[in-house]
Structure formats: structure tokens, C-alpha cells
N, C-alpha and C positions, 0 to 999 in steps of 0.2 A: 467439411468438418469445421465444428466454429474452434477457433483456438483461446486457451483459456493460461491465466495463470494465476499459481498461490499466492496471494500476498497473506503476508501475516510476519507478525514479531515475534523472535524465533525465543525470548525466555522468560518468565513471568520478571518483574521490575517490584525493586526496593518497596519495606511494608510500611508505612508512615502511622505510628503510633498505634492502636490498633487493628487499622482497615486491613482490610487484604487487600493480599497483591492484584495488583490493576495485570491483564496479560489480554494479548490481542487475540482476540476470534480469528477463525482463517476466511477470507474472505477470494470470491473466484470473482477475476475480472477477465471480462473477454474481451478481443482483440483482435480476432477472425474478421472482423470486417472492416477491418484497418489497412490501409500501406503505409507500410510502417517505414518506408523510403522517401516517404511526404513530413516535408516538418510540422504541416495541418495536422496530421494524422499520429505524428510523436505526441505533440501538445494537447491532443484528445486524449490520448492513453494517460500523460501525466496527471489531467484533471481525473482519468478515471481512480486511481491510483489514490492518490489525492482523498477522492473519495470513500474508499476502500478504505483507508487506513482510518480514517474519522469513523466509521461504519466498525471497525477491526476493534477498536479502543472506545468505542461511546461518546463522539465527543459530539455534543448535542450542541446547533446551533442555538444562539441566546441566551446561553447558559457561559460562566466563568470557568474552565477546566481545573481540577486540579491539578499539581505538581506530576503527581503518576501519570494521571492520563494524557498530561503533553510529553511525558517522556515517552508512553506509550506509541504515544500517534509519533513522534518523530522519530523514533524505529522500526515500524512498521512502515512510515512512508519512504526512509530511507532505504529497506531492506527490499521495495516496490520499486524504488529508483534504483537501484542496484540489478533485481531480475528485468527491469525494462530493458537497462545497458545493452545486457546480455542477450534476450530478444530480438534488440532493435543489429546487434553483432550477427548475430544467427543469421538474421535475414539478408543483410551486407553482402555477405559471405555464401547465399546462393541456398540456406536452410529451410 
């Protein structure tokens, strides 16, 4: 069974004059073929993650982000670092 999990930023973010609000897509990273008890294999999931939340928020390489969309990405990839913790606990713990 591959194992997966939601990342995504859990509230749409402040409207900057009159854009709409910037809000993260849910993005599924998997991690089924991970050991997640390898720090190799932590550090693979953060890049995935990582990825995902740039992916979550639109943050285009080569491009200057705006104000929303690095807010965007920095809670969607913190809320990603958050469920990894979590994850990487699970497993610890025989989950």
C-alpha cells in the first residue's frame, strides 16, 4: 500500500488591494517507499514537501513571488513540516 499525505495550507491568506486571495491547492505526497527511520529518507520527504507546497501555492521557478504567495508557500510548507513530525513519530513508535 503506497502511503500518502495531504499537504496543503489550511486558510485562504490576506487580499492585497484587489487580487484575490492567494490559498494553497491540496497537494498528495507519498512516502510509501521511504524509511522514514533513515535520515536519507527524512531529507527526501522534506524536499518532497518542499515541493508540494511550491506546487500547493504556484510558486514558479524564475519568476519573483509575491507577498501572498510566499506567505502562502511558508504555511503550506510549514503545515507539511508539521504532518512529516508527526509521520516520522508514528513510525518511531511502531505505526
Amino acid at each position: 500500500m503506497m502511503k500518502t499525505a495531504l499537504f496543503a495550507a489550511a486558510a485562504a491568506l490576506a487580499t492585497v488591494a484587489t487580487a484575490a486571495p492567494v490559498m494553497a491547492k491540496d497537494v498528495l505526497v507519498h512516502y510509501g517507499d521511504l524509511d522514514l527511520t533513515s535520515a536519507k529518507d527524512q531529507k527526501t520527504l522534506a524536499r518532497r514537501i518542499d515541493r508540494a507546497a511550491r506546487k500547493a501555492c504556484n510558486v514558479e521557478h524564475g519568476r519573483l513571488p509575491s507577498a501572498d504567495v510566499m506567505k502562502c508557500y511558508r504555511e503550506a510548507h510549514a503545515a507539511g513540516r508539521t504532518q512529516m513530525a508527526s509521520v516520522i513519530d508514528d513510525v518511531r513508535l511502531g505505526g
